[in-house]
N, C-alpha and C positions, 0 to 999 in steps of 0.2 A: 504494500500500500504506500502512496505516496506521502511526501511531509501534508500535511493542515496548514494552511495559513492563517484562516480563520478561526475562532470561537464565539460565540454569546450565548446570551440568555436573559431573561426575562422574568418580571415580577410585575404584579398588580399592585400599586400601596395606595390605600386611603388616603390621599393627598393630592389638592389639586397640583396639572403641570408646574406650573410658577415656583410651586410649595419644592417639589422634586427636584427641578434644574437652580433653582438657588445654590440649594447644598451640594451637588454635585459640583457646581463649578466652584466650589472651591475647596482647592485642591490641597489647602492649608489643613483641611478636615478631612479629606479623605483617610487619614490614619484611624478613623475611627470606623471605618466599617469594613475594609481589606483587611483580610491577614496578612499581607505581606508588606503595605504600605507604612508609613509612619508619619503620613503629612509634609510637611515642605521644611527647608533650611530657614534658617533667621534670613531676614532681607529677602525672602519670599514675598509677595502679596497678599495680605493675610483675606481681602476678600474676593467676589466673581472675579476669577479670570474673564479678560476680555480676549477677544480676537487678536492673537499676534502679540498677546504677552508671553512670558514665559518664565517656568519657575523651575527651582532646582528641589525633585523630590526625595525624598529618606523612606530606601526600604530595609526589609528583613529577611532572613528565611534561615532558619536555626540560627545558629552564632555567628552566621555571614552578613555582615551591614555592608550595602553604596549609596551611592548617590545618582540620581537621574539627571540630564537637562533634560526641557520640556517643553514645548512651544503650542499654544493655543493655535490651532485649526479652523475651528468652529465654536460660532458664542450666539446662539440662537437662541435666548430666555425662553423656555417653556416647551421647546420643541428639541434642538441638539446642543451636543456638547463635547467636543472630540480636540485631542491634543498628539502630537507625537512625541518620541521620544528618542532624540537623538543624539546623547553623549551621555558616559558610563565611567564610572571612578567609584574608588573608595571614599576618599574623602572632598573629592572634586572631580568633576564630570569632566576627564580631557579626553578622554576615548574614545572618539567622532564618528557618527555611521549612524545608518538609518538600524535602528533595534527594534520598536514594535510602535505601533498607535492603537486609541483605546478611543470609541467612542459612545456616548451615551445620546439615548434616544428620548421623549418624550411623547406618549400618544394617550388622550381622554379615554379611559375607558369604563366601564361599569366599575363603580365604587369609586372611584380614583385616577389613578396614572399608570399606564403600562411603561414602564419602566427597561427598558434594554440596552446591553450591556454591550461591546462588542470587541473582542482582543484581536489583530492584524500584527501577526509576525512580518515585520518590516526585511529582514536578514534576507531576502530573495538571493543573495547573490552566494549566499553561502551553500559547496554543496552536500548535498542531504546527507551522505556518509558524515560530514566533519559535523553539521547541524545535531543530526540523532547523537553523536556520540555527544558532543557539549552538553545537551539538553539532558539526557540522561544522567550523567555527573552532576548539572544543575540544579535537578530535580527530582534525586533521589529515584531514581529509576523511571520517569516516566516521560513521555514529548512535552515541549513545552505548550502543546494547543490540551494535552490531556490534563496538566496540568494549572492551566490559566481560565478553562472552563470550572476545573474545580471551585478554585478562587472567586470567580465570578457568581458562582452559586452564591456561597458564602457572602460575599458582598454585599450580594442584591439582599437575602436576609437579613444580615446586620443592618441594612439602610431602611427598610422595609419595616424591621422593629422599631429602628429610632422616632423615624418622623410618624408612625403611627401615634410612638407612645407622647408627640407631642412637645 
């Protein structure tokens, strides 16, 4: 089977559009519903990312910490919300190249907001032999689409509980 490029997934939350892409877009709070994210560096933009901003993210995944660059995409209040992600570091992002983009969707649905998530491995240029072998060291034995759909699950619930609970 060939590499995935793609992942998402989807959640209904009790909340209007507006309610939903607020919090998404920013990316300062994102550490609070990813398991792998941790929100943004100091001198980040603490609120909505706009179109053609961009901020430097803090992730995790066991006792592995980096840092992202990040450049807003799309800033559509209520409807999208998508960024790329294009330099990788431990403690600063100098390692240049398209790495993935993430984008969030917004659509009215019964109850609320359908909520959809969407992970785009950016690496095209990498070939699949070096790709699978990376990703499997990166993640603990699995692809990185197998494992970023997981995440995304997760996500969408952790967000899903928050702005439910208000």
């Amino acid at each position: 089977m060939g590499r995935v490029f793609t992942v998402s997934g989807s959640i209904v939350v009790a909340v209007p559009p507006e309610v939903a892409y607020r919090a998404v877009s920013r990316p300062a709070d994102m550490g609070r519903w990813s398991p792998e994210n941790l929100g943004t560096t100091a001198g980040s933009a603490d609120g909505p990312a706009g179109l053609g901003s961009s901020f430097v993210g803090r992730n995790k995944r066991g006792r592995v910490r980096w840092v992202t660059r990040c450049t807003v995409t799309a800033a559509e209040p209520g409807r999208r919300f998508a960024f790329r992600v294009h330099a990788i570091g431990v403690r600063t992002p100098r390692l240049r190249g398209p790495i993935a983009s993430w984008e969030y969707r917004f659509e009215a649905a019964d109850g609320g907001t359908r909520v959809t998530e969407t992970w785009t491995d950016d690496r095209r240029s990498w070939p699949a032999p070096v790709a699978n072998v990376f990703d499997r060291i990166a993640t603990s034995g699995r692809t990185f689409a197998d494992f970023q759909a997981r995440n995304i699950e997760k996500t969408l619930r952790n967000l899903k509980r928050e702005l439910e609970a208000g």
